[in-house]
C-alpha positions as CSV (number, residue, x, y, z in Angstrom):
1,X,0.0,0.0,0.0
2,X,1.1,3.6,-0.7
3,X,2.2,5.5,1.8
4,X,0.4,9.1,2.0
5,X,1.9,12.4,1.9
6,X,0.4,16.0,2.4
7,X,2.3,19.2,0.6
8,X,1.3,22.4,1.5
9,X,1.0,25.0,-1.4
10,X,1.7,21.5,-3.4
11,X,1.0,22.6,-6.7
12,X,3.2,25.3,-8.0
13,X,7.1,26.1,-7.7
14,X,9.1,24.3,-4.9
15,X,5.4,22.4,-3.9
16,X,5.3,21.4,-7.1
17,X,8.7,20.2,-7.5
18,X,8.2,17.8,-3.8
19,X,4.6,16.7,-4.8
20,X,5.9,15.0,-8.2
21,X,9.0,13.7,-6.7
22,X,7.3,12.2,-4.0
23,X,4.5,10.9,-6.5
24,X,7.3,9.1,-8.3
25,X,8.6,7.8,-5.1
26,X,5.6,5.9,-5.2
27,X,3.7,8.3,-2.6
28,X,-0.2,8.6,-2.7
29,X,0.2,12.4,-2.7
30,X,-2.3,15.2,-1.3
31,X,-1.3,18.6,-2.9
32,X,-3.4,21.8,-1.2
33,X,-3.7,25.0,-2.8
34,X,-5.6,28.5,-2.2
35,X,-6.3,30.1,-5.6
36,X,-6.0,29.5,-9.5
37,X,-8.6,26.5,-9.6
38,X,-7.9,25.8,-13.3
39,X,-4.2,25.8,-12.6
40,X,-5.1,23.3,-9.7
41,X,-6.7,20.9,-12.1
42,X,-4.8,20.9,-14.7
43,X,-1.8,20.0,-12.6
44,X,-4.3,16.9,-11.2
45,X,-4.9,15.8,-14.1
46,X,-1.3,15.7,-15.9
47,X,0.3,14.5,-12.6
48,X,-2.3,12.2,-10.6
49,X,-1.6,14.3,-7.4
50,X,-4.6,14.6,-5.4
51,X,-5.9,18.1,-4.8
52,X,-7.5,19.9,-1.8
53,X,-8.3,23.6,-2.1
54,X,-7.9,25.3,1.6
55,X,-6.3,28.1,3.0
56,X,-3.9,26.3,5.6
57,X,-3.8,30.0,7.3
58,X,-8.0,28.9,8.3
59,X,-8.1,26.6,11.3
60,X,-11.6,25.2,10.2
61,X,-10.5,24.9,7.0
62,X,-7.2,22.7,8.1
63,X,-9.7,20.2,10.0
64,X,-12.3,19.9,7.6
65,X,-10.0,18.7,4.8
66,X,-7.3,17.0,6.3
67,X,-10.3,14.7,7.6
68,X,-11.4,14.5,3.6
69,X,-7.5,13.8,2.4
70,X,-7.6,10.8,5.3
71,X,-11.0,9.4,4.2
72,X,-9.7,9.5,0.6
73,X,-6.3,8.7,1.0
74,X,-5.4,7.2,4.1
75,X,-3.6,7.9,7.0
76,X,-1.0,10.8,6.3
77,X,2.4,9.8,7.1
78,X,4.5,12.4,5.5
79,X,4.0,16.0,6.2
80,X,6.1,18.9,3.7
81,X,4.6,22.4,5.2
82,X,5.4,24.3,2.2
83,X,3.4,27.0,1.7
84,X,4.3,30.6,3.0
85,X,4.5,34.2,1.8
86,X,6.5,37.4,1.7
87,X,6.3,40.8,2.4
88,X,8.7,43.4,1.2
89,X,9.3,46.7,2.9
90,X,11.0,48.2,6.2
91,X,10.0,46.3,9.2
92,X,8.2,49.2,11.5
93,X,6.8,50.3,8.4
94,X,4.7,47.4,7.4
95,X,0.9,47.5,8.1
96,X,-0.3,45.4,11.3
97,X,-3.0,43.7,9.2
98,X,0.7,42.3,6.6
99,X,2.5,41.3,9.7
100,X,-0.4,39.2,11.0
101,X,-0.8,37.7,7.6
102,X,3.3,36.6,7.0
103,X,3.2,35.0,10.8
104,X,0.0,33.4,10.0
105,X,1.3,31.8,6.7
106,X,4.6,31.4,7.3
107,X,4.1,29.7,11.3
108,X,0.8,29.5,12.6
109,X,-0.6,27.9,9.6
110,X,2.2,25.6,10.0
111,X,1.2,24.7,14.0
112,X,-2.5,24.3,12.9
113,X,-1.8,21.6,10.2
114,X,0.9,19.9,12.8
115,X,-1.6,19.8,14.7
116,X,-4.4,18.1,12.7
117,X,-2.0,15.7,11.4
118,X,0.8,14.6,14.1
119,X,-2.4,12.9,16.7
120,X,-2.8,10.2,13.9
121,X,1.0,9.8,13.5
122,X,2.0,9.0,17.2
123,X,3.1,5.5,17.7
124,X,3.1,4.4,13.9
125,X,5.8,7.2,13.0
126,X,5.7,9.6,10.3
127,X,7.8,12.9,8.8
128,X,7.1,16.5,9.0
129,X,9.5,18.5,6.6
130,X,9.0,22.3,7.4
131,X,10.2,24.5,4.6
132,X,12.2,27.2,5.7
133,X,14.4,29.7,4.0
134,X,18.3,30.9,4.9
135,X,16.9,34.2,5.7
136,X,15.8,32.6,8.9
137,X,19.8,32.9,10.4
138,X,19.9,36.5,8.3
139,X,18.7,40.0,8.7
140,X,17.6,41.4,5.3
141,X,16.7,44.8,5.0
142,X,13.2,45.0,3.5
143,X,12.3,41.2,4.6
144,X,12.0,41.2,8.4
145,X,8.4,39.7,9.2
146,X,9.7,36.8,6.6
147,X,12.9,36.5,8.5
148,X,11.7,36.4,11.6
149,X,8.9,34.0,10.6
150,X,11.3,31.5,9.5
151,X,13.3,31.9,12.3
152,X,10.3,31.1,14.3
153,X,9.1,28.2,12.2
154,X,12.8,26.8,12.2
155,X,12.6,27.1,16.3
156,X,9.1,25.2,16.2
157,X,10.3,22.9,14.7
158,X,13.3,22.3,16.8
159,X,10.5,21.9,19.8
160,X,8.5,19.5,18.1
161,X,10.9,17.0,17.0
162,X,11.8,16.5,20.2
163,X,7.9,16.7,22.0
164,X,7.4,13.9,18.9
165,X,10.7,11.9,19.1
166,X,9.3,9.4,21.8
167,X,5.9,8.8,19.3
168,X,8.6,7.6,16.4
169,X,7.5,11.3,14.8
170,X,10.6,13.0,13.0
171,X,10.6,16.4,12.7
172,X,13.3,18.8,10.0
173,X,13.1,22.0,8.4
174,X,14.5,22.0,4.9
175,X,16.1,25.2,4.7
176,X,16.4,27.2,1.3
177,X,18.5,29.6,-0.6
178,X,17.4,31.5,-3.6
179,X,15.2,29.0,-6.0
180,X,14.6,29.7,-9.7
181,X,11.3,27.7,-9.2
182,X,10.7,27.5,-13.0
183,X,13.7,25.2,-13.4
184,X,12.2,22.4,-11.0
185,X,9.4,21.6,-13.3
């Protein structure tokens, strides 16, 4: 039996790139996405990776279809939280309302999927790969909400692993430089 995996923002650039590779690994493979239906589709239908529309950043929105990839898939054993955003612009200049909005892409969407997911994988084991970025051990000028998210999201991740170790539950970032994601597909 395949085993199931879950990539977040799994069907375009570096989502893209792990949702086919793990689909030729043999993976049953859930890809979500939050806009561009047709794109959505179209990838589904060339690749065979499953689709789920949510917005990971949507708590009710995590639940409800996690619980649909599981009833369709199976158990999800491999976790890639991929999806995230940027903002550009000086740090104490930046709206509240865009702040909220990188921290709740880039880490609390991040917790709320780890959370839906990891009950299911204690005691059977599974992966969660959080993707992260090099700006997360950098100050940039003009990217500080995304640093510090990362940074965040690369010290959750840190915590988890070993809150998870004991349920056979590995935890890792993947941590990215610059990506030209047009050459991954």
């Amino acid at each position: 039996m395949s085993r199931v995996a879950l990539v977040t923002g799994g069907t375009s650039g570096i989502g893209e790139a792990i949702s086919l590779r793990l689909k030729k690994e043999g993976y049953k493979v859930a890809a979500s996405y939050v806009s561009r239906d047709e794109d959505a589709q179209n990838f589904m239908k060339k690749t065979g990776v499953h689709v789920y529309k949510f917005d990971v950043a949507i708590f009710d929105q995590c639940s409800e279809k996690i619980k649909e990839i599981e009833k369709d898939l199976g158990p999800i054993e491999v976790l890639i939280n991929n999806a995230g955003v940027a903002w550009t612009g000086e740090l104490l200049a930046m709206p509240l309302e865009s702040w909220q909005w990188v921290m709740q892409m880039n880490l609390t969407s991040v917790f709320q999927v780890c959370k839906e997911v990891v009950p299911a994988m204690r005691g059977k084991g599974g992966w969660i790969i959080n993707v992260s970025s090099h700006d997360a051990r950098n100050a940039f000028p003009q990217w500080g909400a995304y640093c510090i998210s990362k940074a965040a999201l690369e010290s959750f991740t840190r915590c988890l692993a070993i809150e998870e170790r004991s349920n056979s539950i590995r935890a890792c970032t993947l941590t990215l430089g610059a990506v030209n994601t047009l050459s991954l597909i």
